[in-house]
N, C-alpha and C positions, 0 to 999 in steps of 0.2 A: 265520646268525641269532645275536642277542647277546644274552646275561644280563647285563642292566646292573644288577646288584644282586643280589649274594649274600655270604655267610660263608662263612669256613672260621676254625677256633677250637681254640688244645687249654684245655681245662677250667682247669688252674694258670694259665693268665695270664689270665682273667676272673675277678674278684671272685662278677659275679653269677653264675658255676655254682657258686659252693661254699659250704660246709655247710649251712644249713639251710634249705630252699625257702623262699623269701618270694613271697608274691603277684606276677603280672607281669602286665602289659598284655593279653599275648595266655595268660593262663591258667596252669596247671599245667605245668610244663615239666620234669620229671622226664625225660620220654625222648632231653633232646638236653641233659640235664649230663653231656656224655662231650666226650671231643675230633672234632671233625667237620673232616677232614683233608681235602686234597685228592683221593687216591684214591675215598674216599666220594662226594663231589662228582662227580668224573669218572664213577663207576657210576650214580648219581642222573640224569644228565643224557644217559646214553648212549640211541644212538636217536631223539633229539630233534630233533636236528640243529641243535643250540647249538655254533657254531664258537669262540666269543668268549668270555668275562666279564669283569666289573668286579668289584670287590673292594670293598664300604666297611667303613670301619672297624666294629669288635665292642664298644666299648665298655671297653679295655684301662687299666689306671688311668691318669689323665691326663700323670703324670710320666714314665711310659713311650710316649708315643706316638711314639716316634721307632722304638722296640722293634718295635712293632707293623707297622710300614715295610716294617722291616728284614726282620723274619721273613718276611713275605707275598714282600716281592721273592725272598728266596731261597726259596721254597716255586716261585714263579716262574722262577728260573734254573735250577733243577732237572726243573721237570716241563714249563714251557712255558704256564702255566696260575697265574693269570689271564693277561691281558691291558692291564689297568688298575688302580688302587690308589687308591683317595679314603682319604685318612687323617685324622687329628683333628688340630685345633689350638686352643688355647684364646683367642677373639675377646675376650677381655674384659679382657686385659691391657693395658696400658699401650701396648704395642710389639709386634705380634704377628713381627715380621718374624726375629728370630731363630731362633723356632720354628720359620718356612718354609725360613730356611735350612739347618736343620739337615735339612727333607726334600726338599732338590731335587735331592740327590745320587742319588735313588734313581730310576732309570730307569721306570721303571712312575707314576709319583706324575702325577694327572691331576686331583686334589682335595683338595677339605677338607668333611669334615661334623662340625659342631656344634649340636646337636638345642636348637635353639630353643623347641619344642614345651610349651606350660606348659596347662594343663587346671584345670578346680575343682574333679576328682575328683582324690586322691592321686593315686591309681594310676595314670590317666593323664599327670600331670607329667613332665616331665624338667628344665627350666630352672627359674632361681632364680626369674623373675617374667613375667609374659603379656608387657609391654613392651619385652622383649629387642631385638626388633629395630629398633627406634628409637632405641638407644643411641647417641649420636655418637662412640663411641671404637668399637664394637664396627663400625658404620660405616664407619667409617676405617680398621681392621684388614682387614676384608670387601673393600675395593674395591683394598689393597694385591695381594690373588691375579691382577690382572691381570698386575700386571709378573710374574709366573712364568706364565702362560697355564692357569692353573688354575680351576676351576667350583666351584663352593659349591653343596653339597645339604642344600638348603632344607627341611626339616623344622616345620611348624607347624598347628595346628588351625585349622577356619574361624574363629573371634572373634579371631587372629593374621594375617588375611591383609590389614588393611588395613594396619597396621602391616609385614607383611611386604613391600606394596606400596611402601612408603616406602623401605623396604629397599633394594632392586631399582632403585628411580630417582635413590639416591643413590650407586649402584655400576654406573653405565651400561655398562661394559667388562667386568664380570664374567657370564659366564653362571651362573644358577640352576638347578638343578634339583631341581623339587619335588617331595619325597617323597611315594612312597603316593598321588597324585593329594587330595592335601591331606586325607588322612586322617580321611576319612566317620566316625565314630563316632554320629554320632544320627540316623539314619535315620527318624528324626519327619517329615514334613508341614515343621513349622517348620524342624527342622535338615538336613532337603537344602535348604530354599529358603535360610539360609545361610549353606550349604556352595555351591550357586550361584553367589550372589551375590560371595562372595568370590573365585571362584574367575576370574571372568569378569572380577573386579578386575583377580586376577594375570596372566590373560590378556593384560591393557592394557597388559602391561609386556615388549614385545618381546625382552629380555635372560631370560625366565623358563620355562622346558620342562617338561613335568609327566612324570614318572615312574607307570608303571601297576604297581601293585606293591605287595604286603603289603594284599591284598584281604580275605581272611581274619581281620585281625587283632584286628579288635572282636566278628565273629561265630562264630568257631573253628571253619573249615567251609570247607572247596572247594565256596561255590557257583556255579557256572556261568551260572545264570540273573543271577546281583549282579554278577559277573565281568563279563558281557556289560553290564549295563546300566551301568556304572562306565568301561568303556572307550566307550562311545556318547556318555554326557555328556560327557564327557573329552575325547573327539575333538571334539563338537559345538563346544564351547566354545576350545579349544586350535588343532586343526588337529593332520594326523595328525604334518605334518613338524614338529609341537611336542610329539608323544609317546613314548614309548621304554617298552621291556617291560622289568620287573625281575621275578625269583624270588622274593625276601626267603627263599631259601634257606639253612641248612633250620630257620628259624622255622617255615615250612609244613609242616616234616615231622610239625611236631604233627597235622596234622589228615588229612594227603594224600600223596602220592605226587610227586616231581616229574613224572611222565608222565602222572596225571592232570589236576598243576597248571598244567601246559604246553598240555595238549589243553583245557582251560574255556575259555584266553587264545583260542586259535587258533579256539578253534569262536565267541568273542565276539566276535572281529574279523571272521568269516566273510564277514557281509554287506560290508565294507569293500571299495572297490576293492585291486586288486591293486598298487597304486602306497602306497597308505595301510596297505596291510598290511606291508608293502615298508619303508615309513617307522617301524612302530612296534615292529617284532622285528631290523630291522638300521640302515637308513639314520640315522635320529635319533641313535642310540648312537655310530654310528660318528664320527658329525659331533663331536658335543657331547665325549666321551670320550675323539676324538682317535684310532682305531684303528686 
């Protein structure tokens, strides 16, 4: 089975662990401004029966992201562990192509993620404006990851995803994969119908995979019952051979345990045939991430 999505971080090279807590996304994060190394990981994940992981990028300042590579692959050469490497690159340049090349040297490198994601709460924000992905240069950057055989993970809110749709049919060669299964935040009546709606857009777009993962992260809570229902829609609308299990390890250690956050997935997928369950803890990851 594969973790297609997790961290491992020491504290000095993220900004956002140090000195004064500021509000985050997923809450009060005081228990995980420490460095969370690979050993920790590998205790976290023992018993699972997680053979694999991916690695996406932590958020490292943007003029180091090569840094960031670098460290992860030798964390890699050393322990065996990860597996795979999505790094950052900044799509909004001019020319993103140098910055790719400065990471194809790195044996592990299987992506790029640039959090597109813009919200009309602060808090939720990360990109400069909702419209990101209609950009025709950032576009054009995006669809360059094919000539290195590289996936772009797709991070954006449902009132993002028809724009993100555009995205995806103007980068026909690149695979996507969509963060967080499009990152539910309003669990209104209104905002699943959509969150839906968008999501069945993204579906239309055969280049595009939805990731199950950072379920948690607007409710601050292992719940299993939302876990289960969030993998069903998911499935319903995607297809299981278009979904993959991620950790957002250890974001979740705020609220859970990896071994309970492992057994919510397994017990959500339960009802799923054995071929669909097959698909969304190994076969999809392995495919997409190249394993």
């Amino acid at each position: 089975m594969i973790d297609a999505h997790h961290h491992i971080w020491r504290q000095a090279d993220l900004p956002w662990l140090q000195g004064t807590e500021q509000p985050r996304i997923f809450g009060p994060y005081a228990p995980i401004m420490r460095d969370y190394l690979i050993d920790e990981y590998l205790t976290d994940i023992a018993d699972t029966g997680i053979e694999k992981s991916v690695y996406v990028q932590a958020n490292w300042p943007n003029d180091r992201f090569e840094n960031e590579v670098a460290w992860v692959q030798g964390v890699a050469d050393q322990s065996g562990w990860p597996h795979g490497i999505v790094g950052y690159a900044d799509f909004t340049v001019p020319d993103v192509r140098p910055q790719l090349e400065q990471l194809k040297k790195y044996p592990l490198m299987r992506g790029i993620r640039q959090q597109l994601h813009w919200h009309e709460n602060p808090l939720y924000r990360f990109a400069a404006r909702a419209d990101l992905p209609t950009d025709p240069v950032l576009q054009r950057n995006i669809a360059m990851l094919a000539d290195y055989g590289w996936s772009f993970d797709l991070q954006v809110f449902s009132g993002q995803m028809r724009d993100a749709a555009a995205l995806a049919h103007a980068c026909p060669d690149v695979t996507f994969i969509l963060q967080h299964a499009g990152m539910l935040e309003d669990t209104s009546d209104t905002g699943i119908a959509a969150w839906r709606d968008g999501m069945r857009r993204l579906a239309e777009c055969p280049n595009i995979v939805s990731k199950l993962s950072a379920f948690g992260t607007f409710i601050h809570r292992n719940d299993p019952e939302f876990i289960a229902g969030m993998i069903h829609e998911t499935v319903t609308i995607f297809g299981a051979s278009r979904c993959l299990y991620g950790s957002n390890y250890p974001i979740e250690k705020l609220w859970t345990s990896y071994t309970d956050l492992f057994a919510a997935f397994r017990a959500g997928a339960a009802t799923l045939t054995e071929e669909d369950q097959r698909a969304i803890f190994n076969d999809t990851a392995k495919r997409v991430y190249r394993l």
